[in-house]
C-alpha positions as CSV (number, residue, x, y, z in Angstrom):
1,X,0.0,0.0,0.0
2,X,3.1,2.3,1.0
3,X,4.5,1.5,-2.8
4,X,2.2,2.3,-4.0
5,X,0.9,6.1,-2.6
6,X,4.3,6.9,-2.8
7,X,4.5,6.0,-6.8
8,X,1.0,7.8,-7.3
9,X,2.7,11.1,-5.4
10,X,6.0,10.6,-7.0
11,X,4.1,10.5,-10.2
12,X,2.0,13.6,-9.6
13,X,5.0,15.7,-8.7
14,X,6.8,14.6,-12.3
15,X,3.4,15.4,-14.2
16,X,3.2,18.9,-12.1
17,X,7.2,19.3,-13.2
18,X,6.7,18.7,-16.6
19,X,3.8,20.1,-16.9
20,X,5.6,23.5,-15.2
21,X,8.3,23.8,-17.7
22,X,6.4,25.7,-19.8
23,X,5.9,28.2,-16.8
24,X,7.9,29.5,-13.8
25,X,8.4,26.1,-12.5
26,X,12.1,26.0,-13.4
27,X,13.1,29.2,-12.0
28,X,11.8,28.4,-8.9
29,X,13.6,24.6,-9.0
30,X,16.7,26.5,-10.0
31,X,16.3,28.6,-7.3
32,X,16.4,25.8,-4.6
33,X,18.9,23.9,-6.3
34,X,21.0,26.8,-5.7
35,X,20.4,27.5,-2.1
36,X,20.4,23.9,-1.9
37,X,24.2,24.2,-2.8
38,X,24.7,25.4,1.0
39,X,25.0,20.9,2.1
40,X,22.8,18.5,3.3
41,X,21.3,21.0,5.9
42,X,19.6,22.5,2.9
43,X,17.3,19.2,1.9
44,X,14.4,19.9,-0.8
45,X,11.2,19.4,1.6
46,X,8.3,19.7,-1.4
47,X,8.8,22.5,-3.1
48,X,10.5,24.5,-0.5
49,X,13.6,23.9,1.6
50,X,13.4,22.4,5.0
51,X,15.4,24.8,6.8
52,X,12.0,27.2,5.7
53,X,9.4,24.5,6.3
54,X,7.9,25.3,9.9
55,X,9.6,22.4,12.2
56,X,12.3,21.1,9.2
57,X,12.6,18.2,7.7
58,X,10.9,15.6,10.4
59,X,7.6,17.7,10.4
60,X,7.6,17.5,6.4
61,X,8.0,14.1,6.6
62,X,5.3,13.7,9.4
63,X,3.1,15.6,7.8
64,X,3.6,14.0,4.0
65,X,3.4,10.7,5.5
66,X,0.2,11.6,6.8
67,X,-1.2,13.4,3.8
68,X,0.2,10.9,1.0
69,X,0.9,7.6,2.9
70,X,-2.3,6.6,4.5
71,X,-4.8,4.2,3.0
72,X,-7.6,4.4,-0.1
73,X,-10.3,4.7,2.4
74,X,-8.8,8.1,3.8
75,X,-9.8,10.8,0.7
76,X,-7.8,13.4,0.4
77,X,-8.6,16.4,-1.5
78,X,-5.7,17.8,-3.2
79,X,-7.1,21.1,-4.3
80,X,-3.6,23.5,-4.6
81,X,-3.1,26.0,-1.9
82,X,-1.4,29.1,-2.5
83,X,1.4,30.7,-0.4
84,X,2.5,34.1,0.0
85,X,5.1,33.1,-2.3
86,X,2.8,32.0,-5.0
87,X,4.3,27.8,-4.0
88,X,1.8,25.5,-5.4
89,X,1.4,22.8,-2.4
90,X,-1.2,19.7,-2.5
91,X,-2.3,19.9,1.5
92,X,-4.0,16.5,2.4
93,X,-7.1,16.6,4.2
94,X,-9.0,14.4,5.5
95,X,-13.1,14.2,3.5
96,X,-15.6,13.6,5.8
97,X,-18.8,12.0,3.6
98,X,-21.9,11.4,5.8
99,X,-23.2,9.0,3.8
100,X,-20.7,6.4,4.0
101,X,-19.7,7.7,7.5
102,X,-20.6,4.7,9.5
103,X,-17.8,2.7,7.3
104,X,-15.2,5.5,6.0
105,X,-14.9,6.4,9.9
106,X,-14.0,3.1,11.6
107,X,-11.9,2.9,8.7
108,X,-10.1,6.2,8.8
109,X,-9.1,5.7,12.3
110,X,-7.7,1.9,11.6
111,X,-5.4,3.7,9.5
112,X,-3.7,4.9,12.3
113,X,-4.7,2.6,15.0
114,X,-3.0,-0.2,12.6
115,X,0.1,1.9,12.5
116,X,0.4,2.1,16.1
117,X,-0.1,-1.5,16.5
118,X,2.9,-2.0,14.1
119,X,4.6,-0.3,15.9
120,X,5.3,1.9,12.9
121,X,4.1,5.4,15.1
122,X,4.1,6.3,18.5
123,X,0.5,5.9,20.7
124,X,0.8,10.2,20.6
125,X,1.3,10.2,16.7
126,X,-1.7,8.0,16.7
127,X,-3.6,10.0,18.8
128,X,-2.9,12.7,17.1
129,X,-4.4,10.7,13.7
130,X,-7.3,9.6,15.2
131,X,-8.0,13.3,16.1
132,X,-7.6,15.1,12.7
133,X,-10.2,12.2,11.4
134,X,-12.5,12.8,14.1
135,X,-12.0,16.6,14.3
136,X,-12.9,16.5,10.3
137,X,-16.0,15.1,10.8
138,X,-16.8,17.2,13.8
139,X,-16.4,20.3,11.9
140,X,-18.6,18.7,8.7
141,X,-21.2,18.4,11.8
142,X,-21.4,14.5,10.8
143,X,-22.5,12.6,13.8
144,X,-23.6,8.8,14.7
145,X,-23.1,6.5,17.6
146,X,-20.0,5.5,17.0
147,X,-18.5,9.1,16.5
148,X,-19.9,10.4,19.3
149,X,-18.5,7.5,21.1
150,X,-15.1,7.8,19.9
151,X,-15.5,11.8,21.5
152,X,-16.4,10.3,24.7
153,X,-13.3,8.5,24.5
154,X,-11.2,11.1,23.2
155,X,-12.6,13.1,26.3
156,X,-11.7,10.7,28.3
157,X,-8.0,10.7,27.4
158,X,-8.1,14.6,27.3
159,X,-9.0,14.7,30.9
160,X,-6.1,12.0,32.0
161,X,-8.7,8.7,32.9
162,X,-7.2,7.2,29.9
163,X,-3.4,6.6,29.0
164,X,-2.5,7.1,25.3
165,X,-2.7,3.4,24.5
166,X,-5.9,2.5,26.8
167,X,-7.4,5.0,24.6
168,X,-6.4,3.9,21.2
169,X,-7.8,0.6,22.4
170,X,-11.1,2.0,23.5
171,X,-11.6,4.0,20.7
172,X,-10.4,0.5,18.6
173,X,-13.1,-1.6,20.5
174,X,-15.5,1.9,20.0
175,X,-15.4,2.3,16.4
176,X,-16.0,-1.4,16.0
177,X,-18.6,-2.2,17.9
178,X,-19.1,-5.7,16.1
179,X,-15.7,-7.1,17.6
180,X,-16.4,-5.9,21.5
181,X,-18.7,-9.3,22.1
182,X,-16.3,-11.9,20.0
183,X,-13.4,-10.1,21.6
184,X,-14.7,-10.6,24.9
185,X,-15.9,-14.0,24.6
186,X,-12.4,-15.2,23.2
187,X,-10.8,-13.3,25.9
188,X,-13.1,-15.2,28.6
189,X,-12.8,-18.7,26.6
190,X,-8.9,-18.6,27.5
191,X,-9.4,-18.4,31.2
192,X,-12.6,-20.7,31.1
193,X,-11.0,-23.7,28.9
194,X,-7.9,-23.9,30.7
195,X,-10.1,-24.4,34.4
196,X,-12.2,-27.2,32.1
197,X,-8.8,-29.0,31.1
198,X,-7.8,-28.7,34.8
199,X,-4.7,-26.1,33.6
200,X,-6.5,-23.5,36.8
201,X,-8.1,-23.9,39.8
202,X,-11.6,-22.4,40.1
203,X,-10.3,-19.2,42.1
204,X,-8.1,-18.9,39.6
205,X,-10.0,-19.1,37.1
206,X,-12.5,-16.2,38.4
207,X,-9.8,-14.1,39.2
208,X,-8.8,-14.4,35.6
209,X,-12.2,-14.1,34.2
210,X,-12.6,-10.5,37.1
211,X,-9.0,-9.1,34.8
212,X,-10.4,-9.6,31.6
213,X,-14.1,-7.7,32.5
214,X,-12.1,-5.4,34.4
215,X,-9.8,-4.6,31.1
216,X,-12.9,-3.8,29.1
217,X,-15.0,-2.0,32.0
218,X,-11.9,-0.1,32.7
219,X,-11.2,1.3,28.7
220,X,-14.9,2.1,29.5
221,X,-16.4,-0.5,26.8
222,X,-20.0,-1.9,27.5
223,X,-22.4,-4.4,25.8
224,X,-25.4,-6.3,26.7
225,X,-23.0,-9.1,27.2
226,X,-20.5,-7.3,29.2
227,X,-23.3,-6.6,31.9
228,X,-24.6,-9.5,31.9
229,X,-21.1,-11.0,33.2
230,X,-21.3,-8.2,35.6
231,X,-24.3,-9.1,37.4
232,X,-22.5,-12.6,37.6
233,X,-19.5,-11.3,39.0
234,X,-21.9,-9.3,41.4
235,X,-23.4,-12.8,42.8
236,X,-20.0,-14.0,43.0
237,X,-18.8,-10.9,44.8
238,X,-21.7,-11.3,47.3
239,X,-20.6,-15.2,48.2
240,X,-24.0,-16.0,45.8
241,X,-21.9,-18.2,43.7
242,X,-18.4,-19.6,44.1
243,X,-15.8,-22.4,42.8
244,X,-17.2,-24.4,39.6
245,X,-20.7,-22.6,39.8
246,X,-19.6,-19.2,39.5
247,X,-16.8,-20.0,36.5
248,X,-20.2,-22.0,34.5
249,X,-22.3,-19.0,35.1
250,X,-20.1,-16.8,33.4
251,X,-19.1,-19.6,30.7
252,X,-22.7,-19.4,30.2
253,X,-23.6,-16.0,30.5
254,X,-20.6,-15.4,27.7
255,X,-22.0,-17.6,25.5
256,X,-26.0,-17.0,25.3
257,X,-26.0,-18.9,22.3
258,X,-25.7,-22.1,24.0
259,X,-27.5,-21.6,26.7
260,X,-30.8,-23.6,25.3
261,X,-29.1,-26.3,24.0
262,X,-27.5,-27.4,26.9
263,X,-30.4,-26.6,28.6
264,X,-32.2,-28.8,26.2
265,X,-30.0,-31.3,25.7
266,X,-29.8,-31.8,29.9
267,X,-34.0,-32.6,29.8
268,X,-33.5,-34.7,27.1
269,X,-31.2,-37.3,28.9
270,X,-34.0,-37.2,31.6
271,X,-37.0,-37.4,28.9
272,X,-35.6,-39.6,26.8
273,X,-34.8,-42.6,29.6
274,X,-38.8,-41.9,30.3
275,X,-39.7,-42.8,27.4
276,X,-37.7,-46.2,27.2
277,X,-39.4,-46.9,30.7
278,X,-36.0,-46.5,31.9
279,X,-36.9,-44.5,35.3
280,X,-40.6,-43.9,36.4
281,X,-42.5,-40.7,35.7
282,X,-41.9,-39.6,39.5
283,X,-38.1,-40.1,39.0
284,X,-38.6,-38.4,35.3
285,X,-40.2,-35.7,37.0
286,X,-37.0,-35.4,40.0
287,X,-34.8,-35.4,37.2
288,X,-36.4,-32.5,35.2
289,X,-36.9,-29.9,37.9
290,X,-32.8,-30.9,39.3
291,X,-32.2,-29.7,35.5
292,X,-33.7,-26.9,35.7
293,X,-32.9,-25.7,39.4
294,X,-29.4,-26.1,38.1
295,X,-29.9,-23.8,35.5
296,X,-31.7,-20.9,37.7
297,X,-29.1,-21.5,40.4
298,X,-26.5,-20.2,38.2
299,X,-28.8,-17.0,37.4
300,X,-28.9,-18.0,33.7
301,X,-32.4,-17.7,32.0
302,X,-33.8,-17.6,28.3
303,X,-37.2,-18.0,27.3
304,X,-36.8,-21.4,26.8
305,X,-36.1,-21.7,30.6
306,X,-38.7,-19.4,31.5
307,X,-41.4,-21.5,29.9
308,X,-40.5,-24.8,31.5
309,X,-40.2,-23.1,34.5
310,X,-44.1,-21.9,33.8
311,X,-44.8,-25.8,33.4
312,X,-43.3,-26.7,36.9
313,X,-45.5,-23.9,38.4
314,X,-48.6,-25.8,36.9
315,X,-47.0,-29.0,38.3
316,X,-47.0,-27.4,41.7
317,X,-50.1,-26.3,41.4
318,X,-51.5,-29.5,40.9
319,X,-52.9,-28.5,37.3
320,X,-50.2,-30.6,35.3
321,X,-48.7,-34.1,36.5
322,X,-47.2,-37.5,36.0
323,X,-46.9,-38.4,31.9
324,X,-48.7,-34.9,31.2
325,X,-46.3,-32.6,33.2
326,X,-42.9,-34.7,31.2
327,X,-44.8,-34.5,28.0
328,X,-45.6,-30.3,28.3
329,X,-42.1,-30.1,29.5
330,X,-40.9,-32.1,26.5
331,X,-42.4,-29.6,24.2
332,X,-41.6,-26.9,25.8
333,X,-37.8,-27.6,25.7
334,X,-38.7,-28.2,22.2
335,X,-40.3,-25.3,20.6
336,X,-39.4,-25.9,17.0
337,X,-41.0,-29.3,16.9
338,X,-44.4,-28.1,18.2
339,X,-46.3,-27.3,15.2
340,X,-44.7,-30.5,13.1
341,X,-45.6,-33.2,15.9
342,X,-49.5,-30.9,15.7
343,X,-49.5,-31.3,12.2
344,X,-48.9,-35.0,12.3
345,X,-51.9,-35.2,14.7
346,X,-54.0,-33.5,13.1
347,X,-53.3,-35.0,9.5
348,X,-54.1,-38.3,10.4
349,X,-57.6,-36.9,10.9
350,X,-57.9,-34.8,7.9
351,X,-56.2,-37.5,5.0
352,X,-58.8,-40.4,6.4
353,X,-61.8,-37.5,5.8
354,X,-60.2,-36.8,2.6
355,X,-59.9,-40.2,1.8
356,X,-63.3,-41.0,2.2
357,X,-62.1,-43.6,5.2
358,X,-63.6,-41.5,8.1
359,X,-67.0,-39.4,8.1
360,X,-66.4,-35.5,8.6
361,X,-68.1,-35.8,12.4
362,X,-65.1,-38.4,13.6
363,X,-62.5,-35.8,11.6
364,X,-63.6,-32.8,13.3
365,X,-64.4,-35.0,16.5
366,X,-60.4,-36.4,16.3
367,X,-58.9,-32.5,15.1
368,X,-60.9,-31.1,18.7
369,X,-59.2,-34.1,20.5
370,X,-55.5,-33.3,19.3
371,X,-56.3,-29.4,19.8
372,X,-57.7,-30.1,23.6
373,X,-54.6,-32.3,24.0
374,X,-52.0,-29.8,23.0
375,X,-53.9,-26.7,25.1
376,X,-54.4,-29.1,27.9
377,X,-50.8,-29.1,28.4
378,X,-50.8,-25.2,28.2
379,X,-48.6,-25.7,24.8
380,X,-49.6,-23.3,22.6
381,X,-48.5,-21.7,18.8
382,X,-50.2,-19.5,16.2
383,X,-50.5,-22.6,14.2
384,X,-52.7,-23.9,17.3
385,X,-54.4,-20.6,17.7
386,X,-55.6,-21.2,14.0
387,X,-57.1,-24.2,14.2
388,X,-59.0,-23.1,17.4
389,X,-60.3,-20.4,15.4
390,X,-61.3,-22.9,13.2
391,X,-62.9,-24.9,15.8
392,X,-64.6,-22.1,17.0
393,X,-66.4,-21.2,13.9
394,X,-67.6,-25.0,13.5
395,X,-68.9,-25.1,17.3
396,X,-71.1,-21.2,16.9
397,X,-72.8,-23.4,13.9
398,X,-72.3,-20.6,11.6
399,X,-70.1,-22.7,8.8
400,X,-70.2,-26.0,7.9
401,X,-68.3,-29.0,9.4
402,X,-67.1,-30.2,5.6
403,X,-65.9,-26.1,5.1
404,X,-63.9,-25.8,8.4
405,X,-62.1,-29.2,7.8
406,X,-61.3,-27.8,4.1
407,X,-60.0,-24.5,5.8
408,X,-58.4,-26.5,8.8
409,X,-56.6,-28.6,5.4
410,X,-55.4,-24.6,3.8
411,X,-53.9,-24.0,6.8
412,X,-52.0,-27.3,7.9
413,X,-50.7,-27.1,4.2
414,X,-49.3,-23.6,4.2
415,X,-47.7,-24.9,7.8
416,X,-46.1,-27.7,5.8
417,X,-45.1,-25.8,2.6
418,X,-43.3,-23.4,5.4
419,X,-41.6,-26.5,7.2
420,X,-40.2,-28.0,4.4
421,X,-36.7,-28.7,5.6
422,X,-33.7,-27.5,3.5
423,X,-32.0,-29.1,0.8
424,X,-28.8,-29.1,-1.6
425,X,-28.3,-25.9,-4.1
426,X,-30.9,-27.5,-5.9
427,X,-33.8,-27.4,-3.4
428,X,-33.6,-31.2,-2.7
429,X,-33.5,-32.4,0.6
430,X,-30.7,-34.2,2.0
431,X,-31.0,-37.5,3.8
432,X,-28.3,-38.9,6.0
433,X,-29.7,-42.4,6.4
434,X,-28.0,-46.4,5.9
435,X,-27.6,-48.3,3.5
436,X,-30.9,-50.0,2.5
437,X,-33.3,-47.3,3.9
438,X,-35.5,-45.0,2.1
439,X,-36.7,-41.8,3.7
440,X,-39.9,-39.7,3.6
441,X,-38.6,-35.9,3.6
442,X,-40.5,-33.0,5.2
443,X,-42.1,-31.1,2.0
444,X,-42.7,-34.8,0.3
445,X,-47.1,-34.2,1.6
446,X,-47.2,-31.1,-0.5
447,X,-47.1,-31.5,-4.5
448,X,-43.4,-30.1,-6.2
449,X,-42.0,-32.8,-5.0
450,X,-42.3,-35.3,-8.3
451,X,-40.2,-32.6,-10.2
452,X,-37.4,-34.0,-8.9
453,X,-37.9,-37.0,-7.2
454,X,-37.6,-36.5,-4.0
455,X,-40.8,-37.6,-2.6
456,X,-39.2,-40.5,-1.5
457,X,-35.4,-40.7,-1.4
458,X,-33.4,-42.4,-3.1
459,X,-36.4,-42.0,-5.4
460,X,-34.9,-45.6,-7.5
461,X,-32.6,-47.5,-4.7
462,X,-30.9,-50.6,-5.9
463,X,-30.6,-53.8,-3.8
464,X,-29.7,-57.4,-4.1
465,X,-32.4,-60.5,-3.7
466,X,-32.9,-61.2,0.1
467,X,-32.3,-57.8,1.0
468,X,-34.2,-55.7,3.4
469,X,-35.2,-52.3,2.7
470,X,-36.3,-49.9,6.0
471,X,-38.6,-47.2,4.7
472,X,-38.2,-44.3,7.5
473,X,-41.0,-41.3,7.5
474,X,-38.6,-38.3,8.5
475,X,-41.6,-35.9,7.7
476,X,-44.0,-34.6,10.4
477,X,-47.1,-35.9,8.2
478,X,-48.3,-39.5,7.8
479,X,-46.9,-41.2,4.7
480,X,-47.6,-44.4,3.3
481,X,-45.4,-47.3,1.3
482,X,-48.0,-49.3,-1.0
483,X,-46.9,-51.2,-3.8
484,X,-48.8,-50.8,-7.1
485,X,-47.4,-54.2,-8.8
486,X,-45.4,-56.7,-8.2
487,X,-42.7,-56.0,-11.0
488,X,-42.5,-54.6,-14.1
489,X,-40.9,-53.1,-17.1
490,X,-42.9,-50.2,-17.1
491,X,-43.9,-47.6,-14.6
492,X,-47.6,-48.3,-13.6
493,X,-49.7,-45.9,-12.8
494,X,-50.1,-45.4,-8.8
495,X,-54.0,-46.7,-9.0
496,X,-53.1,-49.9,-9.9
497,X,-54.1,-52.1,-6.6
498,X,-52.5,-55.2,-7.2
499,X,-49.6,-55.1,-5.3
500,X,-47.6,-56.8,-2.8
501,X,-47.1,-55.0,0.1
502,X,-48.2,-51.8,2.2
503,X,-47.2,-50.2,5.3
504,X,-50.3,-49.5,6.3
505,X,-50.2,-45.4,7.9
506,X,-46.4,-44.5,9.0
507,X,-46.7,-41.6,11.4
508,X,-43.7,-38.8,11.3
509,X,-40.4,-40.8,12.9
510,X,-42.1,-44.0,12.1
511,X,-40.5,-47.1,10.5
512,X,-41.4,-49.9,8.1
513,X,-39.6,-52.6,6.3
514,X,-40.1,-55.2,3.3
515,X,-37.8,-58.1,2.4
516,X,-37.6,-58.3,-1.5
517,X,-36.8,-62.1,-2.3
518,X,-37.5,-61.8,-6.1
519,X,-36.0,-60.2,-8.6
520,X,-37.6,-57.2,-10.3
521,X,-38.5,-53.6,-10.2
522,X,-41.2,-52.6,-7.8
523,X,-42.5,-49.3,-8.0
524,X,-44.9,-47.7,-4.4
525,X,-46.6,-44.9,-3.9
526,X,-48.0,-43.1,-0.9
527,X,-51.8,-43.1,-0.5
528,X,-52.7,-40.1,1.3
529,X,-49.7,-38.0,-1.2
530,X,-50.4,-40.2,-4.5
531,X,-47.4,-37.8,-6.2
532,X,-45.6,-39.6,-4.1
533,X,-43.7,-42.5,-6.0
534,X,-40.3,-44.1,-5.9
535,X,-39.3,-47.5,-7.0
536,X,-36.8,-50.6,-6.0
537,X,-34.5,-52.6,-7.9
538,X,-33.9,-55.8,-7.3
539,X,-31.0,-57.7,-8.6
């Protein structure tokens, strides 16, 4: 960058001599040549000698290194200014734009923040930098948050609170406010890891991770973040938390991000064993509110914890228990599956109406049950609110029970178009399943998916005779695996009954599999989604 400023300067001051040789350039060249004759106290500074510059030759120099040397993102206008002597000089300044001010600032003051951190100029000639940049915008009257925090900071060095280098680093951390957090985090993260890999005791640990918030609160920096670590500190100041608790509420104070998934992850363990009939409900129920106690005696909180904790205030209150209490928790602690495990409830309803397999009383009769189920355990969503809505307009008698069951259908299906799950750069879902196994992807119940055939995938697997094949329904709605024929050369149509196997209806996470002992080509379908095909080859 140096190279090449100084070729662009060394260029303009040839173009300006040749240009001047037509003019009174040369007299006044030949005029310092000759004083320059005097010895090397006599150096060309510009167009003037540096025994006349004001300060010599190291203020020259300052001052062209600042005007000539610094980077693209400073502009400098180099409009010629006129001396007494009728000298044509090109004084750098510094062009303040306000509408690219909030990134030709930070970017102006890195030019010399960089430098100081190169050690290629002093923390005063930095300083000094930082305040012709800000000064520049000042008098332009261009303002934001980040200039009037670098000010602050300025101020703050001005009155003494700040040494030279604690204030280029504030005014660093200041002017890029994105870095403070991931700064501080990293900063943490040292002292943290080394007490998990047993490197540090927990005391010193906390004394570490008190230096580092200190070093920030002290260059006057703040976040969100940064006081939240302070109100831990505070506890730990107060003797509310100590050792190993106090170092894990910072670790997760520092790290929000992970807060509900080890939160989550922690009532799963507990959940999960429930569900295998593992430990009893009771013990289920122990284990959950130990989990969570953990969490609030470390002061951390989310919304996620906030809403279990909501659930064991029902518990105590006698309104949730046993297998309902686990199951609210369960979904709860997992939001994002809410609406897809409703949707599969509720679809098992609709497709048998729609199928002409149940009459529309037992649909709307089964779509109230699920609804009462899901409010029952005070678990609620918008796509839950909708359907009540719905249910609502079929109980006041003012629509009919086949038009709320097709508007109850619209809605579920513009849920499902919105939770298809995300694919390759082509839109196609990706499936990370064994050998042998066939999966049902979320999206597959909503047509678009024949296109490209991905309804089922892989769409055409290829096995060997004997082999079995496990078709796995990784979508939230029901699915079915019916075969149309028993081989063929050519792909039947998906009305064709006469075929060999079915699954019967596979609910979202369900399984099913078929042991192909002939060879042949077997194409399937799904009966509720009859765009759904895919086919088997067996060889």
């Amino acid at each position: 960058m140096m190279t090449r400023n100084l070729t662009v300067f060394i260029t303009a001051v040839l173009m300006v001599g040749v240009v001047g040789l037509s003019g009174n350039m040369i007299p006044e060249a030949e005029a310092l040549k000759a004083k320059n004759q005097g010895g090397p106290a006599t150096d060309i500074c510009g167009l003037s000698l540096c025994s006349e510059y004001p300060g010599g030759k190291e203020a020259y120099q300052a001052n062209w290194f600042k005007s000539y040397l610094s980077a693209p993102s400073v502009q400098v206008d180099s409009t010629p200014m006129h001396s007494d002597d009728h000298d044509d000089h090109s004084k750098g300044k510094i062009v303040p734009n306000a509408r690219t001010a909030d990134s030709e600032y930070p970017a102006q003051l890195d030019v010399f923040i960089h430098k100081f951190e190169l050690d290629k100029i002093s923390a005063e000639e930095a300083l000094d930098g930082i305040k012709d940049v800000h000064t520049a915008y000042v008098n332009a009257r261009i303002s934001n948050d980040i200039i009037n925090g670098v000010a602050d900071k300025l101020n703050l060095y001005n009155r003494g609170t700040l040494n030279a280098e604690e204030a280029i680093e504030s005014i660093h951390l200041t002017a890029e406010p994105q870095n403070v957090n991931p700064e501080y985090q990293g900063a943490l993260d040292e002292v943290i890891h080394m007490f998990e890999k047993d490197a540090m005791s927990a005391e010193d640990a906390i004394d570490g991770i008190i230096e580092v918030h200190n070093g920030f609160v002290g260059l006057y920096i703040t976040s969100d973040l940064i006081e939240a670590v302070d109100v831990i500190i505070g506890h730990i100041d107060s003797g509310k938390l100590s050792g190993g608790d106090a170092v894990e509420a910072v670790h997760l104070t520092a790290e929000p991000q992970n807060v509900n998934p080890e939160y989550q992850g922690a009532l799963d363990e507990v959940i999960h064993m429930f569900e295998k009939d593992a430990i009893s409900a009771d013990e289920a129920i122990d284990g959950i509110v130990e989990v969570h106690d953990g969490f609030v005696g470390l002061y951390i909180t989310s919304d996620l914890i906030e809403a279990v904790d909501e659930k064991i205030a029902l518990m105590d209150s006698g309104k949730l228990s046993g297998d309902t209490f686990i199951e609210a928790v369960h979904l709860s602690a997992e939001p994002q599956n809410v609406d897809p495990e409703f949707i599969g409830a509720i679809d098992e309803h609709l497709h048998k109406y729609e199928l002409d397999k149940m009459p529309a009383e037992d649909a709307i009769a089964g779509v109230i049950e699920v609804h009462e189920g899901f409010t029952s355990l005070y678990i609620t969503s918008d796509l839950i609110d909708d359907i009540g809505t719905q249910i609502s307009i079929y109980n006041s008698g003012n629509d009919s029970v086949d038009h709320v069951l097709h508007e109850m259908h619209e809605i579920i299906e513009e849920a499902e178009m919105a939770a298809m799950q995300s694919g390759d750069d082509d839109g196609i879902p990706v499936l990370d399943l064994p050998a042998n196994h066939v999966g049902m992807p979320a999206g597959s119940g909503v047509p678009g998916c024949e296109a490209d055939n991905w309804c089922y995938l892989p769409n055409d697997l290829h096995v060997h005779v004997g082999d079995t094949v496990t078709f796995v329904n990784t979508d939230t709605l029901p699915h079915t695996v019916t075969s149309v024929n028993p081989t063929g050369a050519e792909k039947p149509s998906s009305d064709d009954e006469n075929g060999l196997f079915d699954s019967g209806f596979m609910s979202g996470g369900d399984e099913w599999s078929y042991t192909f002992d002939t060879a042949g080509e077997y194409y399937y379908y799904c009966q509720l989604h009859p765009w759904m095909e895919g086919s088997v080859n067996v060889e």
